[in-house]
Every structure is written in C-alpha cells, then in structure tokens.
C-alpha positions in Angstrom: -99.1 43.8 -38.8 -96.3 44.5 -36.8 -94.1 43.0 -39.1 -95.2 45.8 -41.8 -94.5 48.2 -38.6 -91.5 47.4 -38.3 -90.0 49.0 -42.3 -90.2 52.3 -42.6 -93.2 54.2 -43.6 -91.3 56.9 -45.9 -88.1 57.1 -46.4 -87.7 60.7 -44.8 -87.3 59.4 -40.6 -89.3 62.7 -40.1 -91.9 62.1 -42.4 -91.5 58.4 -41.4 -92.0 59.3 -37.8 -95.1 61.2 -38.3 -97.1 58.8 -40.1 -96.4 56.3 -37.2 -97.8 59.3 -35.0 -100.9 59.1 -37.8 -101.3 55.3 -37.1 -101.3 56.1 -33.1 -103.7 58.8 -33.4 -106.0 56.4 -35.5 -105.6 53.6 -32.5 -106.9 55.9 -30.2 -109.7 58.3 -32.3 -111.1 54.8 -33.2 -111.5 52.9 -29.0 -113.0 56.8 -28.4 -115.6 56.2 -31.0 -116.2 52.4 -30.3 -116.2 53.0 -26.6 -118.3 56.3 -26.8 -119.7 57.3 -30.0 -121.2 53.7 -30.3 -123.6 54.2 -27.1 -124.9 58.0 -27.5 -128.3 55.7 -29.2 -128.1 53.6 -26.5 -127.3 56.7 -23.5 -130.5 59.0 -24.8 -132.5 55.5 -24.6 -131.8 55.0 -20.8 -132.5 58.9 -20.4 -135.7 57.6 -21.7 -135.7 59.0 -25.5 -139.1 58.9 -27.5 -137.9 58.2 -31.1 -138.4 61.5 -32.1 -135.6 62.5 -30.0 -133.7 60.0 -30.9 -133.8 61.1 -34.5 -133.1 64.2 -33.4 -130.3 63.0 -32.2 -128.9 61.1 -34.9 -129.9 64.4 -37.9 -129.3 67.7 -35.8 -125.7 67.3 -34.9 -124.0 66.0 -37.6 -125.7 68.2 -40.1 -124.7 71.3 -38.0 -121.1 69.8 -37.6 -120.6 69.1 -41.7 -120.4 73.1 -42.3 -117.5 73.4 -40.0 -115.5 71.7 -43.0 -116.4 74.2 -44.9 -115.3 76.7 -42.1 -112.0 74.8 -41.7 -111.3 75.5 -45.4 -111.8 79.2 -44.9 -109.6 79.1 -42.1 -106.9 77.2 -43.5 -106.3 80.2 -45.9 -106.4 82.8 -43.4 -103.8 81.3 -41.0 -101.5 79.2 -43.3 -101.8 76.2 -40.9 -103.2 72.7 -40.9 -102.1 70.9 -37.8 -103.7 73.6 -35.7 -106.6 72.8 -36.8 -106.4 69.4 -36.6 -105.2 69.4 -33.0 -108.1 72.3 -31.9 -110.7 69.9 -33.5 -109.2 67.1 -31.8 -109.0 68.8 -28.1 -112.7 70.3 -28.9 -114.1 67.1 -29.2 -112.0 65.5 -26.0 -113.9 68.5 -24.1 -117.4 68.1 -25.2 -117.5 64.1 -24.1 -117.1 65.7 -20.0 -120.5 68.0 -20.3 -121.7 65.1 -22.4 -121.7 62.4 -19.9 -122.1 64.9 -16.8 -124.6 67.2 -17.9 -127.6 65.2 -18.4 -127.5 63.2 -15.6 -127.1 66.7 -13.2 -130.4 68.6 -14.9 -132.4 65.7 -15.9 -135.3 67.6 -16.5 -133.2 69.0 -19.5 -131.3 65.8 -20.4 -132.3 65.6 -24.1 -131.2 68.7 -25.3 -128.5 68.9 -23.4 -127.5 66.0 -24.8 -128.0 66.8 -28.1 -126.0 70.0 -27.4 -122.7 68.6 -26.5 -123.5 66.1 -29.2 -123.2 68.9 -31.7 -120.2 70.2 -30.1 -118.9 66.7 -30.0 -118.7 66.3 -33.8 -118.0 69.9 -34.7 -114.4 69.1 -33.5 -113.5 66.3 -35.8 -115.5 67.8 -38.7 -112.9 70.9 -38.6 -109.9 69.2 -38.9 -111.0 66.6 -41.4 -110.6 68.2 -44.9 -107.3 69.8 -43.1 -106.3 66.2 -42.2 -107.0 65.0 -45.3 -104.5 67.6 -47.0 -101.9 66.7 -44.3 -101.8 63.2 -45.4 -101.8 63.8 -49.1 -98.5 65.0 -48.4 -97.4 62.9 -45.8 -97.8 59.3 -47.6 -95.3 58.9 -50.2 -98.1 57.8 -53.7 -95.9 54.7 -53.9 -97.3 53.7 -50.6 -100.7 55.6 -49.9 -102.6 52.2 -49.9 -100.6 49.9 -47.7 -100.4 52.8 -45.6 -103.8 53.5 -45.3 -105.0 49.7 -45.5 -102.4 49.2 -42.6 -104.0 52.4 -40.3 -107.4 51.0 -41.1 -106.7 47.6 -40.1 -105.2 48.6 -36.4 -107.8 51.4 -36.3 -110.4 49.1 -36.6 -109.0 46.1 -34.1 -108.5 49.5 -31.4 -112.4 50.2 -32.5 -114.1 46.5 -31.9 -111.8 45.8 -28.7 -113.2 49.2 -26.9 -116.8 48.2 -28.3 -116.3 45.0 -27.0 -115.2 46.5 -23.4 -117.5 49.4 -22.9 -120.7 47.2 -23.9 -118.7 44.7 -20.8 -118.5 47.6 -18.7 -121.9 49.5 -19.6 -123.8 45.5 -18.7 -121.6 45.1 -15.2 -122.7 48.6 -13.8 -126.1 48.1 -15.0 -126.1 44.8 -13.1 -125.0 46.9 -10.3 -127.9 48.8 -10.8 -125.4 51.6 -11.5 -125.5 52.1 -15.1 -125.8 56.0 -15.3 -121.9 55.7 -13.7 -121.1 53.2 -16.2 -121.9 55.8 -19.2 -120.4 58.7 -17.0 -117.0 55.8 -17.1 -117.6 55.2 -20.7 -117.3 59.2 -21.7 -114.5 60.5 -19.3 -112.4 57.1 -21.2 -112.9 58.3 -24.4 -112.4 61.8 -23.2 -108.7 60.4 -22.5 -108.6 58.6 -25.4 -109.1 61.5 -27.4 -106.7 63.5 -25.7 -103.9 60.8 -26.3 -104.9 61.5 -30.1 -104.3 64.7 -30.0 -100.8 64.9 -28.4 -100.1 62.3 -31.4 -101.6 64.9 -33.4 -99.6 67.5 -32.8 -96.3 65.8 -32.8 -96.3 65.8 -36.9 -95.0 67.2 -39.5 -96.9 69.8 -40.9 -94.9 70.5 -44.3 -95.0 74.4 -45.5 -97.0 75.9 -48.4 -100.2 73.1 -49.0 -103.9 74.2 -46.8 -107.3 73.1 -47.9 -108.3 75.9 -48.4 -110.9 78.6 -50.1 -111.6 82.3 -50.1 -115.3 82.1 -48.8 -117.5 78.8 -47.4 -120.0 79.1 -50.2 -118.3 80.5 -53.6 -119.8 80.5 -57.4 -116.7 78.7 -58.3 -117.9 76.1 -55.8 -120.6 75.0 -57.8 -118.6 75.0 -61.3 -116.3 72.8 -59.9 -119.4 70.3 -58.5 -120.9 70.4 -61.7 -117.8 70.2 -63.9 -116.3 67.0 -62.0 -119.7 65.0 -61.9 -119.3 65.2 -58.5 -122.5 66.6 -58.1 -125.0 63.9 -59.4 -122.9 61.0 -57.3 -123.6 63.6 -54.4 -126.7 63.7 -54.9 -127.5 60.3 -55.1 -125.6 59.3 -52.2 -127.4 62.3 -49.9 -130.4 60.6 -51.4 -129.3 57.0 -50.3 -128.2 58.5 -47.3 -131.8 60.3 -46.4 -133.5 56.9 -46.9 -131.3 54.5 -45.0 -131.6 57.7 -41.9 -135.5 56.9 -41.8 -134.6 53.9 -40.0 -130.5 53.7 -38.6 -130.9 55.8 -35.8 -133.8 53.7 -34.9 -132.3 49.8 -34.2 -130.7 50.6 -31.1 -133.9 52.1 -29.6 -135.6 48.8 -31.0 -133.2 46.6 -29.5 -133.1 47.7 -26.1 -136.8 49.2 -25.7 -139.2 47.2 -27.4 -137.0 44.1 -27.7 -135.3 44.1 -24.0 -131.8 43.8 -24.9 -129.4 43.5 -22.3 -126.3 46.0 -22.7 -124.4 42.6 -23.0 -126.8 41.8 -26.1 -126.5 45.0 -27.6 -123.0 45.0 -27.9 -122.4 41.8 -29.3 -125.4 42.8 -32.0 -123.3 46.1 -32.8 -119.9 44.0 -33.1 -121.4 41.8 -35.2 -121.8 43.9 -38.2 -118.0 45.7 -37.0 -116.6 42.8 -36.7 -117.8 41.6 -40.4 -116.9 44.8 -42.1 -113.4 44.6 -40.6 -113.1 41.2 -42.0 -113.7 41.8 -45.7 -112.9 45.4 -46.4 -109.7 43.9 -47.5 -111.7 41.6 -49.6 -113.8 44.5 -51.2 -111.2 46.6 -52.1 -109.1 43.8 -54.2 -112.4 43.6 -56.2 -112.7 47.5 -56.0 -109.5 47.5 -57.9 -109.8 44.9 -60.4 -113.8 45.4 -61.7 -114.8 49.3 -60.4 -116.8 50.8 -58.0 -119.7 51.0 -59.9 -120.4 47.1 -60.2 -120.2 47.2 -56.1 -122.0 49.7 -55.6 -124.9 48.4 -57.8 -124.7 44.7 -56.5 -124.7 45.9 -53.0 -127.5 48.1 -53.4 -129.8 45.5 -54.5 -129.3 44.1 -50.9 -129.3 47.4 -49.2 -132.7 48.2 -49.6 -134.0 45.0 -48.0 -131.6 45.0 -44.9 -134.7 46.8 -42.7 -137.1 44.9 -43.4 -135.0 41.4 -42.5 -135.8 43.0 -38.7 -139.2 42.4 -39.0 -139.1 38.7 -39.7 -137.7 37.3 -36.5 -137.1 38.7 -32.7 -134.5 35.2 -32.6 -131.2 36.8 -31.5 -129.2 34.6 -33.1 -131.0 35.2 -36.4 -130.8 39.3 -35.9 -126.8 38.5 -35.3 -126.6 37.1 -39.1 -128.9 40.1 -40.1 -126.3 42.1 -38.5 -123.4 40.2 -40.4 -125.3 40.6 -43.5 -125.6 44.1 -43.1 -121.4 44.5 -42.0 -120.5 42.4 -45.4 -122.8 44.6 -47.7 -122.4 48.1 -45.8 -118.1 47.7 -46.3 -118.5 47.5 -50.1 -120.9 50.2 -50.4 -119.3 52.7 -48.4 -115.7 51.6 -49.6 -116.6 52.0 -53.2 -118.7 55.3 -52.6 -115.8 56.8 -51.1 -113.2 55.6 -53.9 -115.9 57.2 -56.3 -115.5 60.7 -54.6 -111.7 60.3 -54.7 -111.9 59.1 -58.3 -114.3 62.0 -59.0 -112.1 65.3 -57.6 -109.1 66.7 -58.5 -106.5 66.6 -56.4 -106.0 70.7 -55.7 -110.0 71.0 -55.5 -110.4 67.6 -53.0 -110.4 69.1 -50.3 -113.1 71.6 -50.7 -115.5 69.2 -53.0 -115.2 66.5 -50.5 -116.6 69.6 -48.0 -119.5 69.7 -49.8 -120.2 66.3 -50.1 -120.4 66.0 -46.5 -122.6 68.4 -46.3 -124.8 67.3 -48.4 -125.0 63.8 -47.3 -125.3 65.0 -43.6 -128.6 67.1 -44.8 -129.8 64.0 -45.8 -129.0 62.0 -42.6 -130.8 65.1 -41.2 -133.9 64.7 -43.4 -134.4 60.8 -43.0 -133.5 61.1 -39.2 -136.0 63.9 -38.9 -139.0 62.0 -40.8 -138.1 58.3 -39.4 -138.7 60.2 -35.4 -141.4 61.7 -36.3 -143.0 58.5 -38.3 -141.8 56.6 -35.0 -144.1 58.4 -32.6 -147.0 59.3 -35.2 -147.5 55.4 -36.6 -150.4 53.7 -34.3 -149.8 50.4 -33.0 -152.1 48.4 -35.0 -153.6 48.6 -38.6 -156.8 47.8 -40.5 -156.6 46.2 -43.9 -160.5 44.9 -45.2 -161.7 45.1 -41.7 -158.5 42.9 -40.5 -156.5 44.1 -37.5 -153.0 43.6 -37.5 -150.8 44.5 -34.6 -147.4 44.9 -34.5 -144.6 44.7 -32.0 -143.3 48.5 -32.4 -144.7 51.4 -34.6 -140.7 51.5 -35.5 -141.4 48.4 -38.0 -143.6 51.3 -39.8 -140.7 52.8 -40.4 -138.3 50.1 -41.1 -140.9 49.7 -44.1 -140.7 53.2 -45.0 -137.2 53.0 -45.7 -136.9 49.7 -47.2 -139.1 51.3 -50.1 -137.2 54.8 -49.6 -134.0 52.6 -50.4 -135.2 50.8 -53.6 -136.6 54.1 -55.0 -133.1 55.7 -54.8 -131.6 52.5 -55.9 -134.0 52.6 -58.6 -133.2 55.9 -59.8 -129.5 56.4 -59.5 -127.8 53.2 -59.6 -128.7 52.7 -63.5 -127.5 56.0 -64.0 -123.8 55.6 -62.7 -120.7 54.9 -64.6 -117.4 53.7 -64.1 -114.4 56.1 -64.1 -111.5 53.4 -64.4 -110.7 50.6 -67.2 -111.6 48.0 -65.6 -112.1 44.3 -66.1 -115.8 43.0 -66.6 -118.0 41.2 -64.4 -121.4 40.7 -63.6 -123.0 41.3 -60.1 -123.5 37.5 -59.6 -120.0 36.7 -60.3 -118.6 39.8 -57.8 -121.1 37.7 -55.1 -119.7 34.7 -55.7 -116.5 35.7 -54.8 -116.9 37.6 -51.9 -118.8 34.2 -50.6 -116.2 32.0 -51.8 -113.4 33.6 -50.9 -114.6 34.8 -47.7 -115.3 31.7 -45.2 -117.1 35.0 -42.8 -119.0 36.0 -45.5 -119.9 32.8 -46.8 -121.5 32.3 -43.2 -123.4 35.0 -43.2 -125.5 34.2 -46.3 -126.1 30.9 -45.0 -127.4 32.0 -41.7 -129.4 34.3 -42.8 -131.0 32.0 -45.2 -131.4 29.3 -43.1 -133.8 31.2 -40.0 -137.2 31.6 -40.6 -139.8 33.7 -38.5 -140.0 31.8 -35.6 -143.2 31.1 -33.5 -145.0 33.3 -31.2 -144.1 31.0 -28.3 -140.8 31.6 -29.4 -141.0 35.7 -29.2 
C-alpha cells in the first residue's frame, strides 16, 4: 500500500495533496470508531443496562442523527460551503466523546440517559458532514481513479480500525483486571476524542473547490418524493429499512449476551468483535471483483439466504471457539451484502440528486434500526425465562435467544418479500448463487475457513457450557 502511496493521487498537487489529507482523515475517523464506537454496547452494559436500554441505545440516536443529513443539505445552500460543515461535524463529534465518558460515571443515578444523550450528540456530528463529504469527493477523485482511490482509503481505514479494536479491548481487559475499568472506558473516549480531532485538522486542510454543495431548498420537499419514486430508489429503500428493522431486533443485543449472560471477559469480547472485522476486511476486495463482473443483485440474493440464519447459529453452542467462526461467517456474508447495497444506491441516483436521495435513504434505514432496536429491548425484558410446549418446560439460557428467534424469522420474511423482486441495473455476466459461493470459498483461503468451522461444531454438551 505504500507503494500505491507513493504515485500521485491526481494529477493536480493541490488536489493531489488533499486526497492524501482524505486518506489521513479516514486513518484516524476509523481507530476513533474501533477504539470507541465499538464499546458504547459494551460501556452501557458495565453501567448495568437492561436490554431495553440497550436498544434504546442502539435506535434513539442514530435515527435522531440521520435528519441532520438532511439539515446539512439545507445548509449547504444557504452558506455556499462544504468543508465547514464537514469540519463542524467532525469537531462536534470529538466534543461529545468528553461528556460521554465523564458524564455517566459523575451522576450515576442518571447514567443511561445521559449516555444516550451524548450518544445522540455523538453521531449528529458525522451525520452533518456526510452527504457534504460525499459531494467533496465527487470532485476531488479524478473518475479515472475513484476506485483505487477509494479501495486504497478503505484498506488503511480499515487496518487503523482493527488495530485500535484490538488495543482498546487490551486496554479495557488490563484496567478491568486492575479492578479499574470505569478509567479504562474514561481512557478509551478522551483517545478517540484526540483521534477525532486529528481528523478534523486533516479535514480542514482540503480543497474545497467553488460552485458544487449538496444541497436543497427545504429538508422535506414534493420534489423529494418524485425523485425517490422516479429513480427506484424508493422500493430498494424500502426493502433495505425493512432488512434493516429485522436484523435491529437482535444486533444491539450480542454484546449484552456476550458479556452478561455469557461472562465474557473484555479480552474475549474483543477478539469476538475482531473476528467478524477482521473477515470483512479480508474479502471486501474479493466481493467487489464479483460485484463488478456478475451485479449486485446476485450478492445480495445469495447473501441473504444466509443472513437470516446468522442469529440463530448463537443459540446452538456457548463454545467460544465455535461463536468465533459464527462471527467469521457473519464478517464474510455482512461485506457482500452491505458492499453491494451500497453500489445499488450509487447505481440507483443521479449524480446531481445523490446527495439528497442518499439523505433519505439514511433516514429511512435508521427508522428502521430504530423500530427493530425498539421492539428487540422491549421483547428482551418482556420474554420469560422458560416456556411450555404440551405441558413440556423448556428453559433457556437468556430471554435474548427469544429474540434472536424473532429476527431470524423477521430476516427471512423480508428476504422473502424483496429479494425476488430486485433487478439488476448493469449488463452483467451470469451466474448462479452457488457458483458466486464457490468462488468466494475458493478463492478465499479466510473464507474457505470459515464455512468449515462453522460446519464442523456441533452443540456441545451441558458439561461443556
């Protein structure tokens, strides 16, 4: 990679130096999230969550956040500017991770909503500069280039992501040992608070090239709509909001299993959470060659047989080793979905209209993380223990596997209804589902792995809970 550092990135050096600036600013936005982001679950479960707050967690903020895209359009047109944006998002964010760490541990009686809070405030920053962002670098990347430059940011984006994972879950387990773990997340957040703010000085030192915002005369305009429905944006939309509300029911949800019901060590936690980083870093690259040459619909079909199933895989085995190839199942198939949903939206909007449309997408796919969050906490602390089937009690670890259950069937209803419904936008070459598996498994020794391990554990015994 530093090789492909080392030729220039456009040949404008201005424009050239900027994008190195981009890459820089993705380094460091991407340790904040892995060293931060990654352990809010894990934070609100040693402030002693239930799973209702947890859910709350994981559905009020980031559906409150999404509208500030919209807001960042509106403002785009009434100052003229983009990196402004960017940068105040940027700084916003850096700010909220101090009250964040500091806050709950100084009123605990309040520590929740707090927490949820400067959560909001957290991801209101990012969501504000995004579709301004994404304008910038639309006319930043010279077309030639856009996807070695953006296959290259993503590569050290994600290496700066796993490495900080890797070291706050090292840091979070030696301060717990210390029986000092409340300073260890305090350590964790003031980090990425610095991290952040070494993105934003990289922010601010680009190019912001007259005459191009993302931009709109209100948040919510007829014309709005007309453009969903007249790209087909609006069904893909919906289906992924759907998708998204049924995987919600149970995401937010692992981390509370792992480490409450399950005892995980922060130590074990983290190396769970890697796992599935570590595999989608591996074969993005993979998944988007076969993006390219057979379509995004094939991958997203093929992957979504899978996805519906990934929950309930948790409820066959407590084995950590087996829940690690759960987790590397679940990295491999989650890097093709969301890569090929995303080239779908891009394939779907017009370039002058992106901007806004990809707003609204955001939106609605954080109402549905909103909606499954909501239900899956509620379902968490509602579910009993134990059930009755023909006067036959059957108790179960966690009321959580209720819900795992709900959304495996949430998953293949959406599945069900959508997938057969999508087409493919490019001319592509043909291939059938089986084949596409065969050569992500055989052309990736990782992935490869991870179907056989998964395979190859069964439920193991209760002596060996």
């Amino acid at each position: 990679m530093s090789r492909e550092l080392a030729q220039p990135l456009a040949k404008d050096p201005v424009v050239d130096r900027s994008l190195r600036h981009s890459i820089k600013d993705g380094v460091y936005f991407s340790a904040m999230i892995g060293s931060a982001e990654s352990y809010f679950a894990a934070f609100a479960v040693f402030l002693k969550a239930s799973a209702a707050q947890i859910g709350m967690l994981a559905a009020l903020p980031p559906v409150l956040a999404s509208f500030s895209q919209l807001l960042s359009a509106w403002l785009g047109r009434r100052l003229g500017q983009r990196r402004k944006i960017i940068v105040f998002g940027a700084l916003l964010q850096a700010a909220a991770l101090i009250p964040l760490a500091l806050l709950p541990l100084v009123f605990p009686a309040h520590a929740l909503p707090l927490l949820i809070l400067c959560t909001v405030v957290y991801f209101i920053g990012p969501n504000l500069g995004a579709p301004q962002w994404g304008s910038l670098m639309g006319d930043l990347v010279p077309e030639s280039r856009r996807g070695r430059f953006f296959a290259l940011r993503t590569r050290y984006s994600s290496l700066a992501n796993f490495g900080a994972l890797i070291a706050a879950g090292l840091i979070l387990q030696l301060f717990d040992s210390a029986d000092a773990t409340r300073i260890g997340f305090v350590c964790l957040f003031v980090a990425a608070a610095l991290l952040r703010l070494a993105s934003a000085w990289h922010l601010s030192r680009m190019l912001d090239p007259p005459g191009h915002v993302a931009a709109m005369d209100m948040p919510w305009h007829a014309g709005l709509w007309r453009d969903l429905h007249g790209t087909g944006l609006l069904k893909f939309s919906l289906f992924f909001a759907a998708m998204q509300v049924a995987v919600a029911i149970a995401s937010p949800f692992f981390a509370l299993y792992m480490l409450r019901d399950l005892g995980f060590s922060y130590m074990a936690f983290m190396f769970n959470t890697a796992a599935s980083v570590c595999v989608q870093f591996l074969t993005l690259a993979r998944w988007g060659r076969l993006s390219d040459l057979f379509g995004n619909r094939l991958i997203l079909a093929t992957t979504g047989v899978v996805i519906p199933f990934l929950p309930a895989f948790w409820l066959l085995s407590t084995n950590y080793v087996y829940l690690l190839g759960v987790q590397m199942l679940s990295g491999l198939v989650w890097a093709g979905f969301t890569l090929s949903a995303t080239n779908s939206v891009f394939d779907l909007t017009p370039r002058d209209k992106r901007a806004t449309l990809m707003a609204t997408h955001n939106v609605l796919a954080a109402g549905g993380v909103f909606a499954g969050a909501v239900l899956g906490g509620f379902l968490g602390s509602w579910l009993p223990h134990q059930i009755t089937l023909f006067d036959a009690s059957y108790e179960w670890l966690t009321p959580l596997y209720g819900v795992f259950l709900l959304s495996c069937l949430a998953r293949l209803a959406v599945v069900a209804a959508f997938i057969p419904r999508l087409k493919e936008l490019r001319k592509v070459r043909p291939m059938t589902g089986s084949g596409l598996i065969f050569r992500v498994t055989r052309l990736h020794p990782v992935s490869s792995a991870v179907f056989e391990t998964v395979g190859r554990f069964k439920r193991p015994k209760d002596d060996d809970h």
